[in-house]
Every structure is written in C-alpha cells, then in structure tokens.
C-alpha positions in Angstrom: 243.0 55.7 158.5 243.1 52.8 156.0 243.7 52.4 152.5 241.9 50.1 150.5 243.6 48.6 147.8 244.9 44.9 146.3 242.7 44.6 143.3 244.6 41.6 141.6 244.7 43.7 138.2 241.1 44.1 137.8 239.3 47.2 137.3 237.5 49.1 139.9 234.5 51.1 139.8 233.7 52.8 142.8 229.9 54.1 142.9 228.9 57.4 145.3 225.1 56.7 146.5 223.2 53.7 146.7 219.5 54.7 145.1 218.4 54.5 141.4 221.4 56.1 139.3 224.4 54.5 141.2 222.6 51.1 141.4 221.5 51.1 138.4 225.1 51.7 137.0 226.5 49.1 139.2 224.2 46.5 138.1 224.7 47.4 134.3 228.0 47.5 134.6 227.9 44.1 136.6 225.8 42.4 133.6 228.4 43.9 131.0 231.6 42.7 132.4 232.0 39.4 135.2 233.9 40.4 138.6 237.0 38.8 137.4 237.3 41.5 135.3 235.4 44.3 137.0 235.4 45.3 140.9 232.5 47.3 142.0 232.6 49.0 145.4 229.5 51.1 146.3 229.2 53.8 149.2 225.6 53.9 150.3 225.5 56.6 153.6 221.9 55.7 154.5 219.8 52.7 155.4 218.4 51.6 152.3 219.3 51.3 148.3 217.0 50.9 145.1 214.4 52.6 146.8 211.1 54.7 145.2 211.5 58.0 146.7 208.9 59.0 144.6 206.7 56.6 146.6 207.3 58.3 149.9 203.8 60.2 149.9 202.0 57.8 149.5 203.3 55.6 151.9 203.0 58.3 154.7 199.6 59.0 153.7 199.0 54.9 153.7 198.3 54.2 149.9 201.3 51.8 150.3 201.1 50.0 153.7 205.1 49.2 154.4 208.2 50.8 153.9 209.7 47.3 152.2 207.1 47.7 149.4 208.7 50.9 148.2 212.2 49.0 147.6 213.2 47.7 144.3 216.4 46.0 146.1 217.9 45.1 149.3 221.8 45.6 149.5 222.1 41.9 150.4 220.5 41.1 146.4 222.9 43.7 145.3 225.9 41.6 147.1 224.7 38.7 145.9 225.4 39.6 142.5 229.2 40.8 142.9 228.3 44.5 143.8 230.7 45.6 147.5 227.9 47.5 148.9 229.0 49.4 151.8 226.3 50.5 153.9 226.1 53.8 156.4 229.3 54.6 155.0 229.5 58.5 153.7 232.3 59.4 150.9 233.3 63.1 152.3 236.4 63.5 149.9 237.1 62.9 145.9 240.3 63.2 145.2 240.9 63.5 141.4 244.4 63.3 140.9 245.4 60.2 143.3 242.1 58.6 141.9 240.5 58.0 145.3 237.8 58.5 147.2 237.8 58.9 151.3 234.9 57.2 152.8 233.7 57.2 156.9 231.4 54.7 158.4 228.6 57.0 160.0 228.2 54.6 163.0 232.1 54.3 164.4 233.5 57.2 162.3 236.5 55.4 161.0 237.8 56.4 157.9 239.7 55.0 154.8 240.5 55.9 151.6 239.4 53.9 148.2 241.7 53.9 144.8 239.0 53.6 141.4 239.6 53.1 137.8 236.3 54.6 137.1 234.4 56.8 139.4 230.4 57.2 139.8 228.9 60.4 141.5 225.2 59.4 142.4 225.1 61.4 145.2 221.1 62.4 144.6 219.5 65.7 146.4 218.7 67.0 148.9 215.4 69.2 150.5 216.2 72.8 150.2 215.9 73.9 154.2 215.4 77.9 154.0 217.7 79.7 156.4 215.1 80.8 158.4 214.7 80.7 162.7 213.2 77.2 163.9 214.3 75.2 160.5 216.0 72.7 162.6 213.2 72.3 165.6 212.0 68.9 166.3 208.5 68.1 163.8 210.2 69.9 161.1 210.7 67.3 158.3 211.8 67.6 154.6 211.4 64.2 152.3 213.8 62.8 150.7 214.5 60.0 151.5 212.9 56.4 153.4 214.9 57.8 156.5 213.4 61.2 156.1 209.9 59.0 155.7 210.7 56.7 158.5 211.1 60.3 161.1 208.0 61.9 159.6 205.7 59.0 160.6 207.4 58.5 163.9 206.4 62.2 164.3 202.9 61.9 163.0 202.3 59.1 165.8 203.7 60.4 168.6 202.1 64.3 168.2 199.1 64.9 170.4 197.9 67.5 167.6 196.6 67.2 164.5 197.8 70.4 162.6 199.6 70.3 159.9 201.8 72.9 157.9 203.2 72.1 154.8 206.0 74.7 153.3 205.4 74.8 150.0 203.1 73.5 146.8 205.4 71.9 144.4 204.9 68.3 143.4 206.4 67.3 147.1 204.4 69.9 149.1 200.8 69.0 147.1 201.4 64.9 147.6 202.2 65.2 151.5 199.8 68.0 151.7 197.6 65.5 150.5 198.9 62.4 152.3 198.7 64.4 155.6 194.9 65.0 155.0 194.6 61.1 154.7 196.1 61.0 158.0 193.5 62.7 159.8 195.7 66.5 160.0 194.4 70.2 159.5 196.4 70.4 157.0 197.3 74.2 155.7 199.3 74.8 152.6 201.9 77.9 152.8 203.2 78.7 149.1 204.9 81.8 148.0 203.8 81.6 144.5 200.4 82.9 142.9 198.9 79.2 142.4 199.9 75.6 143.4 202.2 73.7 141.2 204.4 76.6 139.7 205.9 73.5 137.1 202.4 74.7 135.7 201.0 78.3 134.0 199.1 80.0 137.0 195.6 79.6 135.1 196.2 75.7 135.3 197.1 76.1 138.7 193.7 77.9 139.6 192.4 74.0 139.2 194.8 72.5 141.1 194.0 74.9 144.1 190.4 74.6 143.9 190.6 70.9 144.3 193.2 71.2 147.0 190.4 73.5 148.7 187.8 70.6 148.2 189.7 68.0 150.2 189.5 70.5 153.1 193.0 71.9 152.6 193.5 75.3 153.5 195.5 77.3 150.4 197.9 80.1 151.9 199.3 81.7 148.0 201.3 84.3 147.4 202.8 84.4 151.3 206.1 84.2 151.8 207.2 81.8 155.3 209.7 84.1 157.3 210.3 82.1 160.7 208.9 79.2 162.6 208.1 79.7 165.7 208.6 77.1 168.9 207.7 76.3 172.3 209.1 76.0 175.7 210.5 72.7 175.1 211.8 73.7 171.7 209.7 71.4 169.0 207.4 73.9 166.2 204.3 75.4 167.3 203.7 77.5 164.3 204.7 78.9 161.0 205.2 82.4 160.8 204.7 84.6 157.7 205.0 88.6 157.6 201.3 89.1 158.9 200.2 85.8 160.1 200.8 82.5 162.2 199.7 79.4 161.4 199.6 76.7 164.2 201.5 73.2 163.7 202.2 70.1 165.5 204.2 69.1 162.6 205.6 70.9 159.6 206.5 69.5 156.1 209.3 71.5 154.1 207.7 70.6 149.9 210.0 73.7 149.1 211.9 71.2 146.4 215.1 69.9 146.8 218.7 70.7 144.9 221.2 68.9 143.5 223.6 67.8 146.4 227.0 68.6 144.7 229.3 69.3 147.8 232.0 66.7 147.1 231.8 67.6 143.1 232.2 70.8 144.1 234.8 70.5 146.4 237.0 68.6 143.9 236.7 71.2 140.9 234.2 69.1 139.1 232.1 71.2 136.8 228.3 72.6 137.6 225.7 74.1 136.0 223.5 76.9 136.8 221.3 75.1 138.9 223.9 73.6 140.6 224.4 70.3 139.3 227.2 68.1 137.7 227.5 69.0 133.7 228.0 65.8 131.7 228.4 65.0 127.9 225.6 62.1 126.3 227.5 59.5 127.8 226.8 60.9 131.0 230.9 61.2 131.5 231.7 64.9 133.7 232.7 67.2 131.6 236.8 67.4 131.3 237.0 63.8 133.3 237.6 60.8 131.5 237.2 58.0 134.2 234.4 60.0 135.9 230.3 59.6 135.6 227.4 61.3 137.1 223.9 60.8 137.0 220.5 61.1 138.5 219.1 64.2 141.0 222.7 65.9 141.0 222.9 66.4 137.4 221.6 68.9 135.0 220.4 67.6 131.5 219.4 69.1 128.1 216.0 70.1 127.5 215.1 69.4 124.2 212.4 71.8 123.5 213.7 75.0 125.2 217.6 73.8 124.3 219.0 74.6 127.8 220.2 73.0 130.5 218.1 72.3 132.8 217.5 70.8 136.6 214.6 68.0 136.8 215.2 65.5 139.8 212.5 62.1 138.9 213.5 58.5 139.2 212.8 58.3 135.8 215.5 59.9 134.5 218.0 58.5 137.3 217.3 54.9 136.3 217.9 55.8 132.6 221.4 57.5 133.8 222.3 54.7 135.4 221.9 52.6 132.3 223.7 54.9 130.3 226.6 54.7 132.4 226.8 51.0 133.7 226.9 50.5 129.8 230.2 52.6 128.9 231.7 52.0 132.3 231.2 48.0 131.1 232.6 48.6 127.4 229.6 49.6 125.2 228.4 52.9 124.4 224.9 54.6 125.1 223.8 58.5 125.6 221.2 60.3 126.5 220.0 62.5 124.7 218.0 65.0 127.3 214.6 65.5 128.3 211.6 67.1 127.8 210.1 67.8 131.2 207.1 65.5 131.4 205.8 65.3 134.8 202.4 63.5 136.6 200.9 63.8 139.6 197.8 64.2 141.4 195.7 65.2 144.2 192.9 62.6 145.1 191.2 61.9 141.8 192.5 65.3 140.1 195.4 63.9 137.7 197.8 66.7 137.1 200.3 66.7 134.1 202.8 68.4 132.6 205.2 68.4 129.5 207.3 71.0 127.7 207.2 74.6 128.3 205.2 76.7 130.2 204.6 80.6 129.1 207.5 81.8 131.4 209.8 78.9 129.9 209.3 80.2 125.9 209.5 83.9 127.5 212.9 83.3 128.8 214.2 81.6 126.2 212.8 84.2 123.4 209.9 82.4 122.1 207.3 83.6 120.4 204.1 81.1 121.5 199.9 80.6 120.6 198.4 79.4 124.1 195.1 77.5 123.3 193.1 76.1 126.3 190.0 73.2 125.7 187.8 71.6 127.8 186.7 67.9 127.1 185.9 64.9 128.8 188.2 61.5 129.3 185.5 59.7 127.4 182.7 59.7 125.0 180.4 62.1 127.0 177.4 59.3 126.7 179.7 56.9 127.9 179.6 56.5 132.0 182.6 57.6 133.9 183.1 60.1 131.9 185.1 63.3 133.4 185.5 67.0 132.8 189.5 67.5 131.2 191.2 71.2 130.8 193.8 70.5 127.9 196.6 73.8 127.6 199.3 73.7 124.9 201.6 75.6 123.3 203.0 76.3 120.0 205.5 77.9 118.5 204.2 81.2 116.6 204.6 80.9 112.6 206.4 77.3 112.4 203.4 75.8 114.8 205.8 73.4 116.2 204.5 71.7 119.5 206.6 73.7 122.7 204.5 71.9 125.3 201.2 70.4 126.9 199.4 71.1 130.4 196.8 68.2 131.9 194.2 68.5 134.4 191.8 66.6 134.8 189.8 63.5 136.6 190.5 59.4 135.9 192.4 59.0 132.4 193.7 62.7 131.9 197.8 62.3 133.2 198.3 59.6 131.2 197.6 61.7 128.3 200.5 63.9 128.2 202.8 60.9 127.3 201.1 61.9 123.8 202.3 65.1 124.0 205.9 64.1 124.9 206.6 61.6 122.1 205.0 64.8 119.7 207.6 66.8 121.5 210.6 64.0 121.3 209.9 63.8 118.1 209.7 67.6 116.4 206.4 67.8 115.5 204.1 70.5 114.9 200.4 71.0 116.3 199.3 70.5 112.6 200.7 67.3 112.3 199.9 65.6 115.6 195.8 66.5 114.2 196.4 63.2 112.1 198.0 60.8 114.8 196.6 58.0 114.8 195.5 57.2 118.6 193.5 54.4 119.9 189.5 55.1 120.0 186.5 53.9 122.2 183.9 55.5 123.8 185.1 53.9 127.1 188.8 55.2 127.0 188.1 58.6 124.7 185.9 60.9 122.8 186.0 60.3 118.7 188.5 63.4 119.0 191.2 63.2 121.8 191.4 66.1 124.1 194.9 66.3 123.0 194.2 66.4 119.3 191.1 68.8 120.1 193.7 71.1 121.5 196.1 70.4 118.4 193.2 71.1 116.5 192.3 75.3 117.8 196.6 75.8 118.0 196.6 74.6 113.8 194.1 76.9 113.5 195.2 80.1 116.1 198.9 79.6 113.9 197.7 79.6 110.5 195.3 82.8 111.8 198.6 84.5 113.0 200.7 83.8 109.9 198.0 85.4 107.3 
C-alpha cells in the first residue's frame, strides 16, 4: 500500500465521486483558485463523469441515440483543466483524524492512501435492491448509473423474450416502464402503492395510471413483490407477488434509490433521517470544518414543509457543487433548500409536481384547502389545445401557497415552475391571482390554469375563515 503525498505546500482538495456534485465542485474550485495554489485529486470508481443520469430512460428507450450524448464531460476535459481525475478507482475508507482518504483501483486492486486539506463527499446513490429471493439473478437491473444503462441494453438485446417487469412506479419505474414499451416489451408495472407516482396525491395519480394503461402498460397497484422467481440456468423468469406471477425476460428495479452514505457513515460523519449527510448552507458536514457534501447523498431543507428532507435530481447536485467549489476556492455561497419541484412524463402526458402533497401538510400539522381545476394549455379556440388537471394547496386561514400538482398534455410541466417561484418566494394563493404571466392564445388561456386554481383556493380560504 502507497501513500500519496509531496504537495509542494499547496492545498489539496480531494473530491469522492466523479458525477454532477463532485465535478461540479472541482471545476468551481478550479476556476476560483489556479493549481499553483490548489491541488485537486478526484476518485471517480466507475466509467464515466459529468454524466445525465437523468437521461438514462430515455436513452434505453432510444429518445437519445448514444451513450456519449448523455455526457456533459469526458475525464480527459476535466484533466485538461488541472483536475487529477482518477478513474475506476473506489475510496473504501475516510479517515477524519489523519485527514486521508484510502482509495483501490477496481481493476488491479492495489491500494493507497491520499492526505486532503479539504475533503468532498459526492458519493451519489444508489437503487434500493429489496432483500428478497432472485434480487441478484442475471436480467435483474436497477438504474443508476451509464454502467447500470450500458448492462440493461446489453440485456434487452440479447433476451429471446419480450416481457418486461418493472418493480415499482416512481419517477424511475414510469420512465423505463415507458422506455421498455418503446422497445418493443410487454411491459407490466408492479407498484405497492394505491396509484403511480406516490411524489403525487392518489387522485392525481388516477391520471397518470390511466395513461400508463393507454400505452398498453399493464398497472399491477396496491401489490406488494415478495420473490423473483428463476430458471434452471439461474437468470429471472418471473416476479412473484403473494397471489400472482408475472412472467419476465427482464426486470427493472424503479423502487428509488437512497443516499449511498457507507463511508460517511463508517467515519462518524453525521446523517439524517433518510440517511443522508447533514450539512449547514455552505454545504460544509455538520461538525467538520474541512469537509463538504453534496448532491444524491445529502438531505436538504424543504422550505415549505421546514424539514429535512431527501430529493436525489441533478438539479440540485449541480447547484451543490457550485456552492461548494465556491467556499472550498475562498468565496462564500449557500443554499438555501428546496422546495420539491419535480417533471416528468409518460408519452405526451407531462406530469409535475411542486410543494406538498396532502400527506406532506398532514405530517407536518398543517391545516390545508385542496382545490382541483380543469383547463386547457391554450385558448380552447386555439388549435393544439389540451385538457390540463391543475391541484394545489393552501394553507387554511393565512392562504399561503403549500404546493401545486400538474397533469396534463404539451405545455402543462412547465407550468409548475410558476408555482415554485410563488412557493420560493412566500406567497399566498391570493396574491399569485395578480401575477403578471405572459398571455396568447397559442401558449395560454386569458386565465392560466395556475391562476384559475389560485383563483377557487382565494376563494375556498376566505369561505373557511368567515
């Protein structure tokens, strides 16, 4: 085993994981202070860095035709600009008090340790596998990451069948549901909750699954997966619930991932509920000077609900990473927390999301006015214009905004970026009635769906304060 050392008085920054939050830093950090003053050493375990894992879907289901177009930057542009990217190389050990990190290169196995000034934990997330018989058989695939992508269309072209199970109908689970259809599978959906989408009330689901059902999905609800079965030569042949099996040549695990908080663990770093790191504005761990995390292994404030909570999206990684390439270069940013926007779709249906659902303002002790419109994306007399189910929220007595639900055809997701500024911002549903948006019949009616829904929640909280 080696030590790495010899810095020549500079700095070092040493950077766990090689996607949107670490890279991000790095290059931040790069474009704050020159390598003469500031050594940068990333650990990258997989294949690929700066990649769209949000993209995935839609490169299996062959929106995007290559692998290449989903990444942002090749390691050898992150070398070129002063960044030591190390490649296939897995950090399995932080040690806090010495200030290193032990690293082993996945292909030979050899280890060595690294000394840091200032340490990065990017370490992202990872698909939650249920502890269940046949998990681990060949054609059993969570997504994650390009690799992940890479051995689920090698699977897809090799299979004789064309069944597909997917585990799950979360935001993963409805895009590869869908992405498997485009692919020529059977495609069945299994999903223990009531409706699709659980980041959305159940009655907004109801739209979700009917559409799901029109692209010639089959919607399994309510059914929870208890084994996978396999054949003689080991590889899945079927999911199994408690009174049912459903046939597959290939299974898809859209259970959601978690945040992937071994090593913070393992070195006494402090987690949240959900698991992930716990940081301050500045994205610095709690307790740790000289240590940073950021993107899908962190927790972050909610700004509505005023709780931590767990939302993995690049989004947020990339703005992490800024955050912290900033103070790890000598200036100061935060960030503040989120608000839980969210977009998605399935075929043409855009699905959105932003805020708090019923359950959310029920666990936190809200008392909540649901309204629920229907509109159309533009002026009805206008052609192109599409059905759109508007849901929101609002705080009972004080009418302030708690959150917005979208579904709807071309032109609805989009929408709830409305809804999230209203939400970033404090405001109640009475005052969003006089934002001014833009207007013409080919992008919207006279009256926003959004304001129509601000609209009957002014008037259902004025009702219930009399």
């Amino acid at each position: 085993m080696s030590i790495h050392g010899g810095r020549g008085g500079r700095e070092r920054l040493v950077v766990i994981g090689g996607d949107a939050a670490g890279m991000s830093a790095a290059s931040q950090a790069r474009r704050m202070r020159g390598p003469d003053e500031l050594e940068i050493v990333a650990f990258e375990r997989g294949h690929f860095t700066s990649y769209s894992a949000c993209g995935i879907p839609y490169w299996v289901g062959g929106d995007v035709p290559e692998r290449d177009h989903l990444v942002a930057r090749t390691p050898e542009e992150h070398r070129a600009r002063d960044i030591g990217l190390r490649m296939r190389t897995e950090v399995t050990e932080i040690d806090l008090a010495g200030g290193r990190v032990r690293a082993r290169d996945v292909d030979s196995g050899e280890e060595s340790w690294t000394s840091y000034d200032k340490l990065v934990i990017a370490t992202g997330a990872t698909p939650v596998r249920p502890d269940m018989p046949g998990v681990d058989a060949p054609g059993v695939h969570g997504v994650q990451t390009l690799d992940d992508g890479q051995a689920l269309l090698d699977t897809l072209s090799a299979t004789r069948g064309r069944r597909a199970v997917v585990v799950g109908a979360g935001y993963i689970g409805v895009e590869m549901a869908e992405a498997l259809i485009n692919r020529g599978f059977e495609v069945t959906v299994v999903n223990r909750g009531k409706e699709p989408m659980s980041t959305l009330d159940p009655d907004m689901g109801r739209l979700v699954h009917r559409a799901m059902e029109g692209l010639g999905i089959t919607m399994v609800n309510d059914t929870e997966v208890t084994k996978l079965l396999t054949d003689g030569d080991g590889r899945v042949r079927a999911v199994a619930t408690e009174d049912a099996e459903y046939p597959a040549d290939v299974v898809v695990l859209g259970i959601g991932v978690r945040p992937a908080t071994g090593l913070a663990r393992a070195a006494g770093l402090p987690l949240g509920a959900h698991g992930g790191l716990l940081t301050d504005l500045a994205m610095r761990v709690r307790g740790q000077e000289n240590v940073w995390a950021g993107g899908d292994c962190v927790e972050v404030l909610n700004l509505v609900s005023g709780q931590e909570q767990y939302v993995p999206l690049g989004t947020h990684a990339n703005k992490h990473g800024q955050v912290i390439g900033t103070d790890v270069g000598g200036g100061y940013a935060t960030f503040p927390g989120v608000v839980g926007t969210a977009v998605s779709k399935v075929c043409d249906l855009e699905i959105a999301r932003t805020g708090l659902r019923e359950k959310d303002a029920d666990r936190v002790g809200l008392q909540y006015e649901t309204v629920t419109i229907e509109s159309t994306s533009r002026a009805g007399y206008y052609p192109g214009a599409s059905p759109m189910t508007v849901k929101m929220l609002a705080e009972r007595r004080t009418g302030r905004l708690l959150g917005v639900q979208i579904v709807g055809r071309e032109g609805a997701g989009k929408r709830v970026d409305i809804a999230a500024v209203a939400l970033t911002a404090g405001m109640t549903v009475e005052q969003m009635t006089a934002l001014d948006l833009g207007y013409a019949p080919p992008f919207s009616p006279v009256w926003d769906p959004v304001l129509v829904a601000a609209r009957k929640a002014t008037a259902k909280v004025r009702a219930g304060s009399r």
